[in-house]
LONU-842570 format. One record per residue (C-alpha): residue number from 1; residue in three letters; x, z, y. Coordinates in Angstrom, 1 decimal. Example, Ala and Ser with C-alpha at 12.3 -4.5 7.8 and 13.67 -1.06 7.14 Angstrom:
REM residues 2
1 | ALA | 12.3 | 7.8 | -4.5
2 | SER | 13.7 | 7.1 | -1.1
***
This chain:
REM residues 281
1 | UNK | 0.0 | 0.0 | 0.0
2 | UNK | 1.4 | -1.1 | 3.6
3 | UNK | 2.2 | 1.5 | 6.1
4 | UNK | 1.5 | 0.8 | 9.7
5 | UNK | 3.1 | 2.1 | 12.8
6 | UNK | 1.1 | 5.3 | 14.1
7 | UNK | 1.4 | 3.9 | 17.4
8 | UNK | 0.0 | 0.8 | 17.1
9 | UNK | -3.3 | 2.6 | 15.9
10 | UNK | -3.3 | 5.0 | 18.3
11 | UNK | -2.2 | 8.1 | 16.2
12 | UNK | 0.8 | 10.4 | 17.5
13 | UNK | 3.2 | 10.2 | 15.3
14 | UNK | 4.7 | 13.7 | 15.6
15 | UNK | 1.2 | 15.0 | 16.1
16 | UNK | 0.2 | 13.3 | 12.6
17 | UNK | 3.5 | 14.4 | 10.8
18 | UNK | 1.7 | 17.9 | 10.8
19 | UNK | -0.9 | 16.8 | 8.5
20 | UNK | 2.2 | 16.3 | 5.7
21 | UNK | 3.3 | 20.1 | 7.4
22 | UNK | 0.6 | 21.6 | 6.9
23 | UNK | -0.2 | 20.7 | 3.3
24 | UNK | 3.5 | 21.9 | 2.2
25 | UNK | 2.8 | 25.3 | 3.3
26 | UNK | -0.6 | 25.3 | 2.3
27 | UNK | 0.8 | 24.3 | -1.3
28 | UNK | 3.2 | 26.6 | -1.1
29 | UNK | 1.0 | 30.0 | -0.3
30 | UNK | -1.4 | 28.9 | -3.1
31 | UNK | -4.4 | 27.4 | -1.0
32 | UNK | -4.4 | 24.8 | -3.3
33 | UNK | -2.1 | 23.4 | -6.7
34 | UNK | -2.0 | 19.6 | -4.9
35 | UNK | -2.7 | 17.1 | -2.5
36 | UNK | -3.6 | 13.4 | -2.0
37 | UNK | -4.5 | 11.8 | 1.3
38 | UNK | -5.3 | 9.2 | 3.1
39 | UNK | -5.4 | 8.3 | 6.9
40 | UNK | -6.6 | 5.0 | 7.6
41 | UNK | -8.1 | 3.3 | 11.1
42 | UNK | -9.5 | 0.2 | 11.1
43 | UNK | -8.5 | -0.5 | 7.8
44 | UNK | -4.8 | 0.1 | 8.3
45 | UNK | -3.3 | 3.2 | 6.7
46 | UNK | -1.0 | 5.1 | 8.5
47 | UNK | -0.8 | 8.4 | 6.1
48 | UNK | -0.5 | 8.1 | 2.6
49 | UNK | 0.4 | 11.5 | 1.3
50 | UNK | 0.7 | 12.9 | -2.2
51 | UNK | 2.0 | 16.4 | -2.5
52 | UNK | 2.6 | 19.3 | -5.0
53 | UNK | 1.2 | 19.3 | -8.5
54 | UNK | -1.2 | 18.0 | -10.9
55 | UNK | -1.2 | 20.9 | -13.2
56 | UNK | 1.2 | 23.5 | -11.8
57 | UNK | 1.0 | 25.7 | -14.7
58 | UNK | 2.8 | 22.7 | -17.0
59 | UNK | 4.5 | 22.0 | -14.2
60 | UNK | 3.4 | 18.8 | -13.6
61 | UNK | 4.2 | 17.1 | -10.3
62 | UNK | 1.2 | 15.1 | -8.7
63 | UNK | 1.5 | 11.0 | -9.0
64 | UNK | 0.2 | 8.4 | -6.9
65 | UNK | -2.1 | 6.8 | -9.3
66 | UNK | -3.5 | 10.4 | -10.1
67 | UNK | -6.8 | 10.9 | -11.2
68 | UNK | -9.2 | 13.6 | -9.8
69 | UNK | -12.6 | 14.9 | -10.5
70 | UNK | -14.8 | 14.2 | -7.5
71 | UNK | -16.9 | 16.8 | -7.6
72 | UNK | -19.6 | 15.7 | -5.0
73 | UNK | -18.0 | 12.6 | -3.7
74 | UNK | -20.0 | 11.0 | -7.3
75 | UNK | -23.2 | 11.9 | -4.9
76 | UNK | -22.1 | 9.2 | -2.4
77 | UNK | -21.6 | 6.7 | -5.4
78 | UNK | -24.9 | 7.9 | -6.7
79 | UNK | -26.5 | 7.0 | -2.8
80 | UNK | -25.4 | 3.6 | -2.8
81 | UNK | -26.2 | 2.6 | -6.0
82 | UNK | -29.9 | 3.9 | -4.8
83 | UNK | -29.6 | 1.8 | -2.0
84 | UNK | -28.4 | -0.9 | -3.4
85 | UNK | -31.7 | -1.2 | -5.0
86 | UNK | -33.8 | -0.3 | -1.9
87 | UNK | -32.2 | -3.2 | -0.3
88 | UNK | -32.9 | -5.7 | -3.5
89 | UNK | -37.2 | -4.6 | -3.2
90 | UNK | -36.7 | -2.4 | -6.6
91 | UNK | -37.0 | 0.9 | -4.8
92 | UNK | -38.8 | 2.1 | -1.6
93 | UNK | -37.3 | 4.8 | 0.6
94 | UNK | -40.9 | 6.5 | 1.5
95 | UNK | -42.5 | 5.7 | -1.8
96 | UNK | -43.6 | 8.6 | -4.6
97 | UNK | -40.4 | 8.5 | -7.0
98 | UNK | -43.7 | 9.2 | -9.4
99 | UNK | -44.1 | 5.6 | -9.3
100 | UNK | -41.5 | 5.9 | -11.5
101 | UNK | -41.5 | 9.1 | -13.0
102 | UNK | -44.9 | 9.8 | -14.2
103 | UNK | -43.7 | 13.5 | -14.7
104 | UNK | -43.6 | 13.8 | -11.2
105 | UNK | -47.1 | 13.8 | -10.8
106 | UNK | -48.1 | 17.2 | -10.5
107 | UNK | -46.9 | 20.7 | -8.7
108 | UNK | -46.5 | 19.1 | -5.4
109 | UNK | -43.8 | 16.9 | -6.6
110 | UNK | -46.1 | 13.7 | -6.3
111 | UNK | -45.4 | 13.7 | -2.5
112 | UNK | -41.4 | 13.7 | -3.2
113 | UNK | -39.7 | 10.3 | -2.4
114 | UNK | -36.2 | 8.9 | -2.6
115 | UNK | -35.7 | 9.8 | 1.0
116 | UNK | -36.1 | 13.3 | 0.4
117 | UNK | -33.5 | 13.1 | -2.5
118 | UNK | -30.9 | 11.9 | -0.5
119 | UNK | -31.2 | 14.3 | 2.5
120 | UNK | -31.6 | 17.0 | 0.2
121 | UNK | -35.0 | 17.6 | 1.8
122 | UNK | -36.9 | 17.2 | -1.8
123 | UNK | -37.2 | 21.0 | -2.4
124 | UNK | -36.4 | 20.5 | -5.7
125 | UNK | -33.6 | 22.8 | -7.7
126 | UNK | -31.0 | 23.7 | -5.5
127 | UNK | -28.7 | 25.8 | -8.2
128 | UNK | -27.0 | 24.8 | -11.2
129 | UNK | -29.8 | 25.6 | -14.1
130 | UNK | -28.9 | 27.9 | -16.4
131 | UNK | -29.2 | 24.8 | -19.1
132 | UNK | -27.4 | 24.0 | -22.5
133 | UNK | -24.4 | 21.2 | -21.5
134 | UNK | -25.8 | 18.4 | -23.3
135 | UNK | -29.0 | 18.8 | -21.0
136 | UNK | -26.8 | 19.2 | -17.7
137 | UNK | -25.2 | 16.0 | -18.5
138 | UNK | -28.3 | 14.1 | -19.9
139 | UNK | -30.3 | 12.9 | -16.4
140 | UNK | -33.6 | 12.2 | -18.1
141 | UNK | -33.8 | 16.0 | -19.8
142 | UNK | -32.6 | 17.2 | -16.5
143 | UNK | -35.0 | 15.3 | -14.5
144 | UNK | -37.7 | 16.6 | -17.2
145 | UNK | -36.7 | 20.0 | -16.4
146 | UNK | -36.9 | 19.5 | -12.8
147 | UNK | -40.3 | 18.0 | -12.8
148 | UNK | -41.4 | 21.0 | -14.6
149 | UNK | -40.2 | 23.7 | -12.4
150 | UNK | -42.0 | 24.5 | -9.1
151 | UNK | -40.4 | 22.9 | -5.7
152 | UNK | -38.1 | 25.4 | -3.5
153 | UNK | -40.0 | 24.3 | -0.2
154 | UNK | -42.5 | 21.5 | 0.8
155 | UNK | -40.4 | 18.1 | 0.8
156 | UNK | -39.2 | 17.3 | 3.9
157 | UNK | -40.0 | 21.0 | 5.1
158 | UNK | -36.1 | 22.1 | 5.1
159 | UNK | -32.6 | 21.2 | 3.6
160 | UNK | -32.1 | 22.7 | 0.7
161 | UNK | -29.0 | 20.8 | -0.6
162 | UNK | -29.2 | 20.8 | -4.5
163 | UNK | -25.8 | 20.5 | -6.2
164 | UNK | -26.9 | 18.7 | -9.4
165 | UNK | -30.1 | 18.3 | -10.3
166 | UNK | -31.7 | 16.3 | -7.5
167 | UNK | -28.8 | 13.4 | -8.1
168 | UNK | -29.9 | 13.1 | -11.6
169 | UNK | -33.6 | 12.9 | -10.4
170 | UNK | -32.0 | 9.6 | -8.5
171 | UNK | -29.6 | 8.5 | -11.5
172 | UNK | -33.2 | 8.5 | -13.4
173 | UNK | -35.0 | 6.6 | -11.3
174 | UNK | -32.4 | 4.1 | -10.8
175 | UNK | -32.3 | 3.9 | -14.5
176 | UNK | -36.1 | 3.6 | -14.8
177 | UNK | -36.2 | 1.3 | -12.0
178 | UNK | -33.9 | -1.6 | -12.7
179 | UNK | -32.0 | 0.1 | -15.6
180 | UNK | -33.3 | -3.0 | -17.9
181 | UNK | -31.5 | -1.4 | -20.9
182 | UNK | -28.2 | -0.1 | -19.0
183 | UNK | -27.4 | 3.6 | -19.2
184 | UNK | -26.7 | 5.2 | -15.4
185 | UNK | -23.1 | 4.6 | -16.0
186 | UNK | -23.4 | 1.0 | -16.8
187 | UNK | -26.0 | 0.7 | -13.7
188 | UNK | -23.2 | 2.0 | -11.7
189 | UNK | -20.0 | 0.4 | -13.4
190 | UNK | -21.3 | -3.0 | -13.1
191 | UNK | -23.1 | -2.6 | -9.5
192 | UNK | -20.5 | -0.7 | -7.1
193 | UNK | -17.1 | 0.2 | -9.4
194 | UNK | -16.8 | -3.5 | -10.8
195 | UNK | -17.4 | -5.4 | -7.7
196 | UNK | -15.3 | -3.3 | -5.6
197 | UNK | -12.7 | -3.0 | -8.1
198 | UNK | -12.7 | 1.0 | -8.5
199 | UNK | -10.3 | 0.5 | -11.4
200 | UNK | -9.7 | 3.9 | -11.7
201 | UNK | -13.3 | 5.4 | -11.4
202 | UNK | -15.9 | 6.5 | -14.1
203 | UNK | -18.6 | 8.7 | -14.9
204 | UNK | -16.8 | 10.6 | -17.3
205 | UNK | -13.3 | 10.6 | -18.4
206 | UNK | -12.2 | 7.4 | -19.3
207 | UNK | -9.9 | 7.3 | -22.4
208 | UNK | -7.3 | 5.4 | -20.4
209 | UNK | -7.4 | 8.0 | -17.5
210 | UNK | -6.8 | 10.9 | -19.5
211 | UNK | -2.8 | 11.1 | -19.3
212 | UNK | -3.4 | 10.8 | -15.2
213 | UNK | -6.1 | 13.7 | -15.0
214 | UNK | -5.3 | 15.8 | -12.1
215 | UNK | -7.3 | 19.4 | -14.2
216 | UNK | -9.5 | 21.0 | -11.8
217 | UNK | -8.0 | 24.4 | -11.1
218 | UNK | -9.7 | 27.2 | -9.1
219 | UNK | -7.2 | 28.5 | -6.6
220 | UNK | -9.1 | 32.2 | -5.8
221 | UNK | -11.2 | 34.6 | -7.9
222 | UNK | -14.0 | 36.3 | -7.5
223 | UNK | -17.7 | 35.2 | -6.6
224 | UNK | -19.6 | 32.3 | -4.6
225 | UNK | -21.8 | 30.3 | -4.9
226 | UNK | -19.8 | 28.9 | -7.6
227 | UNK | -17.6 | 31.1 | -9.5
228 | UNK | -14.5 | 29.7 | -10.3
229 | UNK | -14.7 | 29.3 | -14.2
230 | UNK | -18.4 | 27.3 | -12.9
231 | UNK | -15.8 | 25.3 | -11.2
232 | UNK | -13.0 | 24.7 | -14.1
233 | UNK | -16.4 | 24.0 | -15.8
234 | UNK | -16.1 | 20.8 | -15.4
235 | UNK | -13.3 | 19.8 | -17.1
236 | UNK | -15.1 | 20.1 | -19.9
237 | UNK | -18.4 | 18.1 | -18.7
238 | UNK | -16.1 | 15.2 | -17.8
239 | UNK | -14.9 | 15.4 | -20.8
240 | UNK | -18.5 | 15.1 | -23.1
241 | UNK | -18.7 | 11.7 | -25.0
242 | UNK | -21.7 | 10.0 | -23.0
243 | UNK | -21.9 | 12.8 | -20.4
244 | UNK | -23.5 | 12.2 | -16.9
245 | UNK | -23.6 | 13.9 | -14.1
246 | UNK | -25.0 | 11.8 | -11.3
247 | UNK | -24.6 | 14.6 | -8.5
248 | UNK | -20.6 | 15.5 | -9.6
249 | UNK | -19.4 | 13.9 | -12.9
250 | UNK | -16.8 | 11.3 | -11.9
251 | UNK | -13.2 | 10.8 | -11.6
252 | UNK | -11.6 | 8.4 | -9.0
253 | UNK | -7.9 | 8.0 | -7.4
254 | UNK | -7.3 | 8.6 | -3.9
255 | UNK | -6.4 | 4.3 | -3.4
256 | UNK | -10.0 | 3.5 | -5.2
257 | UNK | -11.6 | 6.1 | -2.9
258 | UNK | -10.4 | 4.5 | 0.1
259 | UNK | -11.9 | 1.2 | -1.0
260 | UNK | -15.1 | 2.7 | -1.3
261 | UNK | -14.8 | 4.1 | 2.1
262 | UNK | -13.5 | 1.1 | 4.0
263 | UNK | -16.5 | -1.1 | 2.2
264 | UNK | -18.7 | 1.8 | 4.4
265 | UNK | -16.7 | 1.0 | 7.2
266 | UNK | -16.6 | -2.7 | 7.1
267 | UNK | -20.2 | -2.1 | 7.0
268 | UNK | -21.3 | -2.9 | 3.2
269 | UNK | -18.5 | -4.9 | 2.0
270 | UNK | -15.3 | -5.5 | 1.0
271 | UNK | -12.5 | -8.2 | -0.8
272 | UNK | -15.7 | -10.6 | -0.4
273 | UNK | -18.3 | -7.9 | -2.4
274 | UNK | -21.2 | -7.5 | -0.6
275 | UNK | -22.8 | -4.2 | -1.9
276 | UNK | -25.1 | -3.2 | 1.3
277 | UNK | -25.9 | -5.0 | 4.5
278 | UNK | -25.2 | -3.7 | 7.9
279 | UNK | -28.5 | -3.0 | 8.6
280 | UNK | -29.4 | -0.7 | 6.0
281 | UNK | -26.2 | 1.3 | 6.6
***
């Protein structure tokens, strides 16, 4: 990947040299095991960073072409791939996602819509369940579940940002939608990763990503909204043959990330892949 000049984008240098600073002694005092980064304006990258370990513990120094786990970065993936099909006519922003899901019919959920799913307005599960794996990972039992459980709030009354179920409400009705026999991670390999050339991004572990897997590692103890062996969790969920986990369960380098981000910033596309328009973004 080309560097350009700091200058020429309107960065100062010295100014963005304690980015690189900052990380070392972050590293260093245990913040965090590792680091990867990019700064980019315009398209040009002027910071491309990688820093301290993959697995400290083995002693394992991080690598450029480093996996990670992208926790809820997969959400953003999971958004476009919804919008992807607003934009083709399959899906409707405003419409009932009962039209759809025919378990969504009942206990106030028939007013929920994809809108409300993506703002986190839907009202629907907000926690983790306290589910078996195999039905965290399975986005048509989890949807089930949700559909039987009452809403949090009135959608569109509040945010109430859900951290995994309401992302495989959408994975589901993507699937249901326009799924035509594809599996969420099909819908999603062959509509945004393909076409942007996200090499190194799945749902799931990928057999040839294994040997680059950055381990997610908890760097405090203690309690939060997650506690930290929730968060080390997910080693193991990306890990599940056929496991997925619309709202957190991909992996993805820090070079395929930036692609995604710079077809955002280009407005929908990218290498010549048009994924959205302008307009809808």
């Amino acid at each position: 990947m080309n560097k350009e000049k700091p200058q020429a984008l309107g960065f100062d240098e010295q100014r963005l040299a304690r980015v690189g600073q900052t990380i070392k002694r972050d590293i260093e005092g245990g913040k965090y095991h590792g680091a990867s980064m990019i700064v980019a304006r315009k398209g040009k990258v002027v910071l491309d960073l990688v820093e301290g370990y993959s697995d400290r513990q083995a002693g394992r120094r991080l690598a450029p072409d480093a996996v990670f786990s992208t926790m809820s970065v997969a959400k953003q993936f999971t958004n476009v791939l919804a919008l992807s099909l607003v934009e083709r006519g399959v899906l409707r922003l405003h419409a009932p996602i009962a039209e759809w899901l025919p378990e969504f019919r009942a206990m106030g959920h028939e007013k929920v819509n994809l809108s409300h799913l993506l703002t986190h307005t839907s009202g629907i599960c907000s926690a983790i369940p306290n589910l078996p794996p195999e039905v965290i990972t399975n986005i048509e039992q989890l949807s089930a579940y949700a559909a039987s459980r009452p809403l949090e709030s009135l959608p569109g009354e509040r945010v109430n940002y859900s951290i995994l179920v309401g992302h495989s409400v959408i994975g589901a009705l993507c699937v249901r939608a326009d799924g035509n026999g594809r599996t969420y991670s099909q819908m999603i390999e062959q509509e945004l990763f393909a076409p942007l050339k996200m090499r190194d991004t799945s749902v799931g572990l990928r057999k040839d990503l294994v040997e680059r897997f950055c381990p997610v590692k908890a760097a405090w103890s203690g309690s939060g909204v997650i506690p930290p062996e929730a968060v080390e969790g997910m080693n193991h969920f990306l890990r599940m043959p056929g496991a997925e986990l619309p709202g957190g369960g991909c992996v993805t380098s820090i070079g395929d990330l930036h692609r995604f981000a710079e077809m955002l910033r280009r407005g929908g596309e990218l290498d010549g892949a048009r994924i959205l328009s302008p307009a809808l973004i």
